[in-house]
PyMOL Python script that loads the backbone (N, CA, C, O; Angstrom):
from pymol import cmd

cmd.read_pdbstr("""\
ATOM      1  N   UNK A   1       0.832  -1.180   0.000  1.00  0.00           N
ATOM      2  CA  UNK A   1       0.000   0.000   0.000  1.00  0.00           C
ATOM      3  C   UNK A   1       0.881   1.250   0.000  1.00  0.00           C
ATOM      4  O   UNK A   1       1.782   1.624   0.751  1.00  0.00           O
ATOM      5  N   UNK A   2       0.392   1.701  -0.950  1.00  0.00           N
ATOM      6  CA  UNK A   2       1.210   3.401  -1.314  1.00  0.00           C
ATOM      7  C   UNK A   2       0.886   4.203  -0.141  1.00  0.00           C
ATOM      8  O   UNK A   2      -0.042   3.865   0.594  1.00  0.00           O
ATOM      9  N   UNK A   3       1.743   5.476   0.137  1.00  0.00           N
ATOM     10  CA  UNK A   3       0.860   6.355   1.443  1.00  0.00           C
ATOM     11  C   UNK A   3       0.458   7.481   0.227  1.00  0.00           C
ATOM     12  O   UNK A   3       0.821   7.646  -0.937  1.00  0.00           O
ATOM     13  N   UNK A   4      -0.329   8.046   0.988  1.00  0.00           N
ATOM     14  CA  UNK A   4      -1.465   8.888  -0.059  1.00  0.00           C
ATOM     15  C   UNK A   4      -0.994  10.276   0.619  1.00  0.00           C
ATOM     16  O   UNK A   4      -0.822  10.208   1.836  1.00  0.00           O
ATOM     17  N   UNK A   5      -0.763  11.517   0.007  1.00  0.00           N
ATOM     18  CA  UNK A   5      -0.298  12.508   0.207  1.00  0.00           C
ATOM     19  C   UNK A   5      -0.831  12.797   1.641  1.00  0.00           C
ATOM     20  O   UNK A   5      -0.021  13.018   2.540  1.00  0.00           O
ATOM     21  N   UNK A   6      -2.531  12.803   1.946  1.00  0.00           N
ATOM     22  CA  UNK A   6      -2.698  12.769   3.378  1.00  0.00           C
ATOM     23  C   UNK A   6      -1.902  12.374   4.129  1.00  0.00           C
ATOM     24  O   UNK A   6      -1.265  13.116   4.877  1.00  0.00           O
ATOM     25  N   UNK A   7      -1.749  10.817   4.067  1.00  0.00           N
ATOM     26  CA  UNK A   7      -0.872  10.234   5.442  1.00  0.00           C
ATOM     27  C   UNK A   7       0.422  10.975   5.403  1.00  0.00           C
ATOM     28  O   UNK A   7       1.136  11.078   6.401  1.00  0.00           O
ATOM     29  N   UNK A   8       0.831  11.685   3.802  1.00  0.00           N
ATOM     30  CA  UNK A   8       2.713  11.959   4.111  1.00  0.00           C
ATOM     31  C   UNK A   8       2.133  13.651   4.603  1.00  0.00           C
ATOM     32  O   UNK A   8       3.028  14.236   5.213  1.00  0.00           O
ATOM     33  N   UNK A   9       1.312  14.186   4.503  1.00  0.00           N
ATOM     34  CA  UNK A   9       1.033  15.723   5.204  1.00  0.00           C
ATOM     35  C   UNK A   9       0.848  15.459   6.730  1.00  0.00           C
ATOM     36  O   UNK A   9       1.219  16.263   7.585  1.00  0.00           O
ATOM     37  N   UNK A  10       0.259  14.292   6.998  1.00  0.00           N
ATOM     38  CA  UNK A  10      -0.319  14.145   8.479  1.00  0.00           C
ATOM     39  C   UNK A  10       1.183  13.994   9.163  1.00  0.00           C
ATOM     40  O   UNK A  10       1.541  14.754  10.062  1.00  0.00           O
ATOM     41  N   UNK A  11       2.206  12.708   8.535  1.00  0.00           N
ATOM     42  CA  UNK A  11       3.281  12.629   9.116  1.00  0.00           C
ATOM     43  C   UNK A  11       4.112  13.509   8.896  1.00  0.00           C
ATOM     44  O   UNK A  11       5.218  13.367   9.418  1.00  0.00           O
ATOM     45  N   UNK A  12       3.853  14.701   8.054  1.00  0.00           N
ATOM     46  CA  UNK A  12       5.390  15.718   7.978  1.00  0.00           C
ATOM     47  C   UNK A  12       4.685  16.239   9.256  1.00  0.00           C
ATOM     48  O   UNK A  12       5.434  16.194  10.231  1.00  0.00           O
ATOM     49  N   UNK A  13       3.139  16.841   9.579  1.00  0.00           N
ATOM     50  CA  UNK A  13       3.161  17.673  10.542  1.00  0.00           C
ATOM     51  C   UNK A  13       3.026  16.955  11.931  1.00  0.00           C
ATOM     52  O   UNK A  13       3.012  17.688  12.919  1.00  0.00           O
ATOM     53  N   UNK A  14       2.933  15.692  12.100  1.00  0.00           N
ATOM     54  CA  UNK A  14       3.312  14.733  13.403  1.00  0.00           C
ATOM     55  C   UNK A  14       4.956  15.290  13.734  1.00  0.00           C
ATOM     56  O   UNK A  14       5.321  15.781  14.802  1.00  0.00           O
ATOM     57  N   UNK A  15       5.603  15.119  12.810  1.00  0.00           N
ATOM     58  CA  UNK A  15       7.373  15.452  13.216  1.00  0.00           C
ATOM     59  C   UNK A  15       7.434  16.466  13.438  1.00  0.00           C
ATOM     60  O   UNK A  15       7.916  16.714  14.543  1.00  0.00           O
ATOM     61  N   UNK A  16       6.999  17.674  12.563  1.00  0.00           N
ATOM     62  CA  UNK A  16       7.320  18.863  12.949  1.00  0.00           C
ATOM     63  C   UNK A  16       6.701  19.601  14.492  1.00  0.00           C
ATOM     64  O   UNK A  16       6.927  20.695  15.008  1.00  0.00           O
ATOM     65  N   UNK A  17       6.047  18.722  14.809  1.00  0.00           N
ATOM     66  CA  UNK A  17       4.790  18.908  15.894  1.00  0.00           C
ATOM     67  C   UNK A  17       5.991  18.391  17.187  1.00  0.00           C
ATOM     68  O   UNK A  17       6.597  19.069  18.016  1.00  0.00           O
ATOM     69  N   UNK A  18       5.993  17.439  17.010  1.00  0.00           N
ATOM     70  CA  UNK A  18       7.119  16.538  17.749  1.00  0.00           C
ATOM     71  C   UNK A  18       8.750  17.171  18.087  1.00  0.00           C
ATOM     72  O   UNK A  18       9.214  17.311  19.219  1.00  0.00           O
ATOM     73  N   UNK A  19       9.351  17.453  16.979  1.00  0.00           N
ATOM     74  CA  UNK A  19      10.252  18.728  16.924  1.00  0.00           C
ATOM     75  C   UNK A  19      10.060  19.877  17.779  1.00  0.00           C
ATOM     76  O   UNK A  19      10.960  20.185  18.561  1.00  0.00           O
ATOM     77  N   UNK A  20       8.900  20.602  17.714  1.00  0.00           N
ATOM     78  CA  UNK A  20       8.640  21.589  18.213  1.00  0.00           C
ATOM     79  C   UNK A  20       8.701  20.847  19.746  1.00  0.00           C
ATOM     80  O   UNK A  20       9.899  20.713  19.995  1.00  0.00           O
ATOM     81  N   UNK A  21       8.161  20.493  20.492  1.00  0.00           N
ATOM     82  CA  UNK A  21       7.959  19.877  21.185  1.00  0.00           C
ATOM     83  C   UNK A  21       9.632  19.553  22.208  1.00  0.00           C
ATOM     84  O   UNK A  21      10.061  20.076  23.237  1.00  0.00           O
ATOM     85  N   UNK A  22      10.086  18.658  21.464  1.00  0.00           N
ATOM     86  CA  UNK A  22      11.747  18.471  21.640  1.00  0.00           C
ATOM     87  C   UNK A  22      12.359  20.037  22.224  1.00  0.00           C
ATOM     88  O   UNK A  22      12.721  20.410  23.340  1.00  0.00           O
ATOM     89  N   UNK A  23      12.278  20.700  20.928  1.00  0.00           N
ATOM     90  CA  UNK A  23      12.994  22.065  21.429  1.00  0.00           C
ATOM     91  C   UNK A  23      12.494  22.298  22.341  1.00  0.00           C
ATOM     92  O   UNK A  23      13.346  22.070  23.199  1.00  0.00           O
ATOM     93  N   UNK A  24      11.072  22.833  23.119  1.00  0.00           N
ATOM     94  CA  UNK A  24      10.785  23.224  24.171  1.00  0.00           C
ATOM     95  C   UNK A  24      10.841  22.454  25.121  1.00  0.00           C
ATOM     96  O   UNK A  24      10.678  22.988  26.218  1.00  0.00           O
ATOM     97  N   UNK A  25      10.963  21.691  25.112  1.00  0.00           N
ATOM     98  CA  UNK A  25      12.122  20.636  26.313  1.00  0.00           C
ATOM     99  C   UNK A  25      12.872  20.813  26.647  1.00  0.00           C
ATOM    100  O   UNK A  25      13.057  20.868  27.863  1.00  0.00           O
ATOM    101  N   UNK A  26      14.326  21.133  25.224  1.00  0.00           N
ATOM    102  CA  UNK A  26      15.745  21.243  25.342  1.00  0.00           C
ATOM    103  C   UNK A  26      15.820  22.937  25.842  1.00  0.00           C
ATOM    104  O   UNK A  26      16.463  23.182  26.863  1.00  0.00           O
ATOM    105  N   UNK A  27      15.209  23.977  25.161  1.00  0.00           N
ATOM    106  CA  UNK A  27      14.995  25.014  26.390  1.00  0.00           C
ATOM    107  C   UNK A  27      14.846  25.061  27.832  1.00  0.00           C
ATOM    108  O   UNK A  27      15.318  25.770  28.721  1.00  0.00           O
ATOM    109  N   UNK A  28      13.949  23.967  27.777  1.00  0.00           N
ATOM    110  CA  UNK A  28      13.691  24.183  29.419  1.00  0.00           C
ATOM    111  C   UNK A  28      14.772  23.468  29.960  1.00  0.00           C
ATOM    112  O   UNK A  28      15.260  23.743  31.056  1.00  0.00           O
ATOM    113  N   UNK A  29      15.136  22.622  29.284  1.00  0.00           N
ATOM    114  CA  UNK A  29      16.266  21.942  30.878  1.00  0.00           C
ATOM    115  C   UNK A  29      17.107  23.127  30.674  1.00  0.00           C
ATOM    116  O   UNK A  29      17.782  23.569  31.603  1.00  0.00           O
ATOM    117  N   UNK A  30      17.104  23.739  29.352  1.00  0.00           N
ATOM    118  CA  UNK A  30      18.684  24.760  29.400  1.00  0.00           C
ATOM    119  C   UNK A  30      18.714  25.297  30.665  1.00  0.00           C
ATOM    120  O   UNK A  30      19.583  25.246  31.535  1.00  0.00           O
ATOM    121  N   UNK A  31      17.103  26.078  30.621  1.00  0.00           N
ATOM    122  CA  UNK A  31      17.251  27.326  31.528  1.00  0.00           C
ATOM    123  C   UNK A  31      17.223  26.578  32.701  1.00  0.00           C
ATOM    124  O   UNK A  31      17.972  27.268  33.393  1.00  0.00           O
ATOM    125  N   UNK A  32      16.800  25.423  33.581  1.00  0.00           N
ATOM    126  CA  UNK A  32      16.954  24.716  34.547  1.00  0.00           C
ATOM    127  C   UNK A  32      18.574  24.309  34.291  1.00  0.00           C
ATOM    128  O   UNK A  32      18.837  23.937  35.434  1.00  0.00           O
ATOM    129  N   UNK A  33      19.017  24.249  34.024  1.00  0.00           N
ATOM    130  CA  UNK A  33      20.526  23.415  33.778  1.00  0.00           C
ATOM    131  C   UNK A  33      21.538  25.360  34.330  1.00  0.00           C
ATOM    132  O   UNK A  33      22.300  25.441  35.293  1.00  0.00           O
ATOM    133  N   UNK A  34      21.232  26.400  33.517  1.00  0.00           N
ATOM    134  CA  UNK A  34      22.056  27.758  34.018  1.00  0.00           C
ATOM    135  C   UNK A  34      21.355  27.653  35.347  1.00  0.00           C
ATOM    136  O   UNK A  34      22.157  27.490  36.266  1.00  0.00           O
ATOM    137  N   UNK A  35      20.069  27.700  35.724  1.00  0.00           N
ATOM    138  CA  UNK A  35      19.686  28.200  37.450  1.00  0.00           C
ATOM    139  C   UNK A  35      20.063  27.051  37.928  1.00  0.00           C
ATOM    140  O   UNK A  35      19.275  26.859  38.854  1.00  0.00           O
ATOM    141  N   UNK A  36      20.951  25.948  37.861  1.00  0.00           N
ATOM    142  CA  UNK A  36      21.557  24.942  38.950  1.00  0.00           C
ATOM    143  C   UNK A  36      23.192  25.017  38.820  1.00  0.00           C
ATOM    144  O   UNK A  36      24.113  24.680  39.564  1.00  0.00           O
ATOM    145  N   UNK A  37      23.122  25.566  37.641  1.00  0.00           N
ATOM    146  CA  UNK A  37      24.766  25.903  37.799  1.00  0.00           C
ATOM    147  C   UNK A  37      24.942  27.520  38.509  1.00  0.00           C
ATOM    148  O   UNK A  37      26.082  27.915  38.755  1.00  0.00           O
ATOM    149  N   UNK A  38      23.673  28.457  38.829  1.00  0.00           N
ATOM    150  CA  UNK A  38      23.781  29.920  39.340  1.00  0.00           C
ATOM    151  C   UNK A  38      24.166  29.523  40.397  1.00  0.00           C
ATOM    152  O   UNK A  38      25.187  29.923  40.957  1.00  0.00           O
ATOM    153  N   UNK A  39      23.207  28.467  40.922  1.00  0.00           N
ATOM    154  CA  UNK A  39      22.871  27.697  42.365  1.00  0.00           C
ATOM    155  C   UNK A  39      24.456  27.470  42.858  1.00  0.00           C
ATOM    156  O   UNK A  39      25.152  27.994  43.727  1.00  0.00           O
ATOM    157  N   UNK A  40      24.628  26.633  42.062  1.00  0.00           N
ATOM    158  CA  UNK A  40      26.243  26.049  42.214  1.00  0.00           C
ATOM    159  C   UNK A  40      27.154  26.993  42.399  1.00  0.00           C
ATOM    160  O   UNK A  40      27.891  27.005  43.385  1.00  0.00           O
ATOM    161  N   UNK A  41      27.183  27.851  41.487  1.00  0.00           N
ATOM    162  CA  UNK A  41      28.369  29.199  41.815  1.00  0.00           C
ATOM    163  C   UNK A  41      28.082  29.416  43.304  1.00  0.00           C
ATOM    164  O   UNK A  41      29.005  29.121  44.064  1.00  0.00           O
ATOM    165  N   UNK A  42      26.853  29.926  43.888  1.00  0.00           N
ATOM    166  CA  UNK A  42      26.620  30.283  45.410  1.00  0.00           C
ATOM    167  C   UNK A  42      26.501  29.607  46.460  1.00  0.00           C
ATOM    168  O   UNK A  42      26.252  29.962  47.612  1.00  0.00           O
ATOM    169  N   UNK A  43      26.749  28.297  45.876  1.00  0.00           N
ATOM    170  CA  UNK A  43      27.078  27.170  46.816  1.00  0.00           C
ATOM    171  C   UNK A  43      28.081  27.600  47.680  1.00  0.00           C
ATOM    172  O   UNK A  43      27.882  28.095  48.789  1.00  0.00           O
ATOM    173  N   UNK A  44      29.623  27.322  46.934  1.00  0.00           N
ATOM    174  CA  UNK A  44      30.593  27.195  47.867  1.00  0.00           C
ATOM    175  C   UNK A  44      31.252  28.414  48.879  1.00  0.00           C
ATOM    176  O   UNK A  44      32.219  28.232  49.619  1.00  0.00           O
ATOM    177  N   UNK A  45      30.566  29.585  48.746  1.00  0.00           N
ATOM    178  CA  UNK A  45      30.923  30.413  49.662  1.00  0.00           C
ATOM    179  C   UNK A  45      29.902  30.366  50.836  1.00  0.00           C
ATOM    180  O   UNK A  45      30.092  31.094  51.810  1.00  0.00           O
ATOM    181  N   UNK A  46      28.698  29.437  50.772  1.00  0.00           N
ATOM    182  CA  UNK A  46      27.909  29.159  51.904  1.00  0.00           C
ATOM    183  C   UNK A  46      28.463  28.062  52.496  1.00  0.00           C
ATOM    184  O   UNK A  46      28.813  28.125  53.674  1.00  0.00           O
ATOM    185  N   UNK A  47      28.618  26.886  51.740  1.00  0.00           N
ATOM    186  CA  UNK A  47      29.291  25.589  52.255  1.00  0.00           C
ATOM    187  C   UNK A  47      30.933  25.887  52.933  1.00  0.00           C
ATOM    188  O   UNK A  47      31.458  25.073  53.692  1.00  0.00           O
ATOM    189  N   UNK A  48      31.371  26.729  52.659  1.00  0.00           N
ATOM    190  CA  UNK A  48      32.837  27.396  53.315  1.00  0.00           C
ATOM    191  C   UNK A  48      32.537  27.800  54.656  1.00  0.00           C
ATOM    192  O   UNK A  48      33.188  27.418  55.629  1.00  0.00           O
ATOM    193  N   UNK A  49      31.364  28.720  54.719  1.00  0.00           N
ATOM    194  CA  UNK A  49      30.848  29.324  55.758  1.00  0.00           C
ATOM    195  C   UNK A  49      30.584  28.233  56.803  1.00  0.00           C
ATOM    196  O   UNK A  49      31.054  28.263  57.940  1.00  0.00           O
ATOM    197  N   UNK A  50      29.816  27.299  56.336  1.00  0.00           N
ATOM    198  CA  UNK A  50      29.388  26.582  57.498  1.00  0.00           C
ATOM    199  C   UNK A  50      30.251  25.456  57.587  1.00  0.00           C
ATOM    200  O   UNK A  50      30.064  24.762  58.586  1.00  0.00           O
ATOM    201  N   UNK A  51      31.451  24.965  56.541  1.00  0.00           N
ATOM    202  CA  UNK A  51      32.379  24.310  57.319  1.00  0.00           C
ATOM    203  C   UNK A  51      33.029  25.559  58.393  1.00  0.00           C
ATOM    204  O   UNK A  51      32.329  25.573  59.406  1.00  0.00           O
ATOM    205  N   UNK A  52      33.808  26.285  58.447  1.00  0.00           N
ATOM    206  CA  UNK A  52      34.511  27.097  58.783  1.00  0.00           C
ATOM    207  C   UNK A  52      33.705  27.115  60.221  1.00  0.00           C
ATOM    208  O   UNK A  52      34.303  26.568  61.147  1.00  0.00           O
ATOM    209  N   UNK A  53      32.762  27.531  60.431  1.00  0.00           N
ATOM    210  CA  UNK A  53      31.627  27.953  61.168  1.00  0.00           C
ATOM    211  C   UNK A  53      31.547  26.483  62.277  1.00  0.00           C
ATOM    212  O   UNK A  53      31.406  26.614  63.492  1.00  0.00           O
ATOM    213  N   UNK A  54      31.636  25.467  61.761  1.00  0.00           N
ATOM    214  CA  UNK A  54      31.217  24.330  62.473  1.00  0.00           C
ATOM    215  C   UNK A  54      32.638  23.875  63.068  1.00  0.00           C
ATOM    216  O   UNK A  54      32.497  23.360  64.177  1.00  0.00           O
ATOM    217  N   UNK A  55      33.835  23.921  62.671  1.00  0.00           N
ATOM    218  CA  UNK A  55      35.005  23.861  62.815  1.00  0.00           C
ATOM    219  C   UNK A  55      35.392  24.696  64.047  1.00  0.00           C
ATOM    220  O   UNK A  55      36.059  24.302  65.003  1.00  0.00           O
ATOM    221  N   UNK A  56      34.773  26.113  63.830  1.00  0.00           N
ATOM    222  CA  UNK A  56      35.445  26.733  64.737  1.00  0.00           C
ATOM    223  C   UNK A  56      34.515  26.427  66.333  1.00  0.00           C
ATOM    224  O   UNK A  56      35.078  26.398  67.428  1.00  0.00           O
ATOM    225  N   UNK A  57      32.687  26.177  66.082  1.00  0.00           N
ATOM    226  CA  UNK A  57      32.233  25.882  67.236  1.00  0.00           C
ATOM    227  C   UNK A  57      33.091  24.266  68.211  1.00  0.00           C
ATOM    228  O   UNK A  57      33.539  24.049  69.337  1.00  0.00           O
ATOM    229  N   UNK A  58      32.909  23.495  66.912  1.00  0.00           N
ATOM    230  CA  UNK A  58      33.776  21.913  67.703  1.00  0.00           C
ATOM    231  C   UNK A  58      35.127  22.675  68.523  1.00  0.00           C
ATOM    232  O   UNK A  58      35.323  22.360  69.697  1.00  0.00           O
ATOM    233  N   UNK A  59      36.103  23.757  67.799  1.00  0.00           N
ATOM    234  CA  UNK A  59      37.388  23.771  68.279  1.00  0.00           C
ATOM    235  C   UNK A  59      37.128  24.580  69.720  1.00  0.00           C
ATOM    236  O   UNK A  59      37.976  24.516  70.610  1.00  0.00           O
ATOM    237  N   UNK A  60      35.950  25.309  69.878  1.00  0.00           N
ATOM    238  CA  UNK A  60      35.645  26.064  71.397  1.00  0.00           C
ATOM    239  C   UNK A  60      34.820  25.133  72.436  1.00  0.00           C
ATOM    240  O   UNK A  60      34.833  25.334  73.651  1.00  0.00           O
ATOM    241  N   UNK A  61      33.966  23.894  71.687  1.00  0.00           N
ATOM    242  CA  UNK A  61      33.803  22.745  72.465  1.00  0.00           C
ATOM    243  C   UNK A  61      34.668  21.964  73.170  1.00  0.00           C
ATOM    244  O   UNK A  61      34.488  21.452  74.274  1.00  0.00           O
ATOM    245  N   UNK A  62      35.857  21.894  72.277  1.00  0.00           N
ATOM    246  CA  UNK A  62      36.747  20.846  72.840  1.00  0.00           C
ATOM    247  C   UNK A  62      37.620  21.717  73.423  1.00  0.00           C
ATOM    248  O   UNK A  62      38.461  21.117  74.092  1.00  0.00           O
ATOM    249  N   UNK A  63      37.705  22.547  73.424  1.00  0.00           N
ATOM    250  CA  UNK A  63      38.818  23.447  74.421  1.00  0.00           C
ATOM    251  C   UNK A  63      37.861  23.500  75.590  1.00  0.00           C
ATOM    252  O   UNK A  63      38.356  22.865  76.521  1.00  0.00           O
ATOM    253  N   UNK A  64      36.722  23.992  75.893  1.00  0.00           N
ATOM    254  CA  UNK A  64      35.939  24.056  77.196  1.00  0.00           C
ATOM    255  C   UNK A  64      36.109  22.721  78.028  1.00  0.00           C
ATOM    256  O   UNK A  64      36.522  22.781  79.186  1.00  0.00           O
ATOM    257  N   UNK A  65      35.677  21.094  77.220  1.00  0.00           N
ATOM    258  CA  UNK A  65      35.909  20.347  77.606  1.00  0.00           C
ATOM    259  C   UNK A  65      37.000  19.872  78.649  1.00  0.00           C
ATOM    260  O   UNK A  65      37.028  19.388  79.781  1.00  0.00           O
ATOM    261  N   UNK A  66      38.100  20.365  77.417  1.00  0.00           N
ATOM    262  CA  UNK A  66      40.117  20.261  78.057  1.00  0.00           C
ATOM    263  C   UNK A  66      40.079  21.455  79.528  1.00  0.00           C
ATOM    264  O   UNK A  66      40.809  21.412  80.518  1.00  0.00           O
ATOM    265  N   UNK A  67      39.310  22.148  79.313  1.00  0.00           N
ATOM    266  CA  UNK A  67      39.565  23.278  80.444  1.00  0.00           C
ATOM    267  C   UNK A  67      38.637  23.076  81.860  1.00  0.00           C
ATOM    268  O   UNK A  67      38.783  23.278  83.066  1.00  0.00           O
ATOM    269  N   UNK A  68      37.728  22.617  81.063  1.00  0.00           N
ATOM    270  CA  UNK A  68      36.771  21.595  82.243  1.00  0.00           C
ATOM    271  C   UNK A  68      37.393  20.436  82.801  1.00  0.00           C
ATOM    272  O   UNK A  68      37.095  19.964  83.898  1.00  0.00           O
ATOM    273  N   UNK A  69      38.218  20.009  82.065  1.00  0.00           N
ATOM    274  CA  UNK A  69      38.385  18.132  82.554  1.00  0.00           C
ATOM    275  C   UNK A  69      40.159  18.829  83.381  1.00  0.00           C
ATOM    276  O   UNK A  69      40.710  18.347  84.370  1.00  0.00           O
ATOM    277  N   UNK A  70      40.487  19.644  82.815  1.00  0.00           N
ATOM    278  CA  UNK A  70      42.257  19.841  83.900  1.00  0.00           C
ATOM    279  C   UNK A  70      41.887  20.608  85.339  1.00  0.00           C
ATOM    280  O   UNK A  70      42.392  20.342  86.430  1.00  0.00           O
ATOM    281  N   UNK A  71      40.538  21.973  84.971  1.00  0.00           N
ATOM    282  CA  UNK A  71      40.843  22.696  86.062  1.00  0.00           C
ATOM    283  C   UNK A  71      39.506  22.301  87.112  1.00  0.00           C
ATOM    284  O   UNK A  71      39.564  22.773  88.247  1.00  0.00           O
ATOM    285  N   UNK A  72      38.581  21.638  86.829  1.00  0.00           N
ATOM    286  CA  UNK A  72      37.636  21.314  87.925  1.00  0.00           C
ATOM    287  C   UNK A  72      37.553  19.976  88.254  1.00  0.00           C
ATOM    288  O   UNK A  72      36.645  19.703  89.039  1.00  0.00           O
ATOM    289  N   UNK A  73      38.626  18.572  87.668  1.00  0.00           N
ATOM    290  CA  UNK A  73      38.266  17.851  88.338  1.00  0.00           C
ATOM    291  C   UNK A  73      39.565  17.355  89.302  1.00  0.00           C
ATOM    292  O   UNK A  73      39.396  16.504  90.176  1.00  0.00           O
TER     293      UNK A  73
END
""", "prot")
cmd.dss("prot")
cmd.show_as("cartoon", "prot")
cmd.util.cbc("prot")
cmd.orient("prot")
């Protein structure tokens, strides 16, 4: 069975339909793909912060501890 100009008009505009479709996909992750890499840039000066931050509370824990355990017991 031959395809009859219908079926080849129906299937050019199924693909092109489909195409369209694709691209506005591949847009959207784009712009999701830059706002997780923005994300990412502002990551590591927060994640610095709160290592730094957590580092320095443990290092005034364990000194209270050492200063607790030599001079009061």
């Amino acid at each position: 069975m031959r395809p009859t100009k219908e079926m080849i008009l129906e299937t050019k505009q199924l693909v092109s339909e489909t195409d369209r479709n694709i691209r506005q996909i591949i847009k959207a992750n784009d712009l999701q793909l830059n706002s997780l890499r923005n994300r990412e840039d502002r990551d590591p000066n927060l994640n610095r912060k709160l290592i730094y931050g957590s580092a320095i509370l443990i290092a005034f824990l364990l000194s209270y501890t050492i200063y607790r355990f030599f001079f009061f017991e």
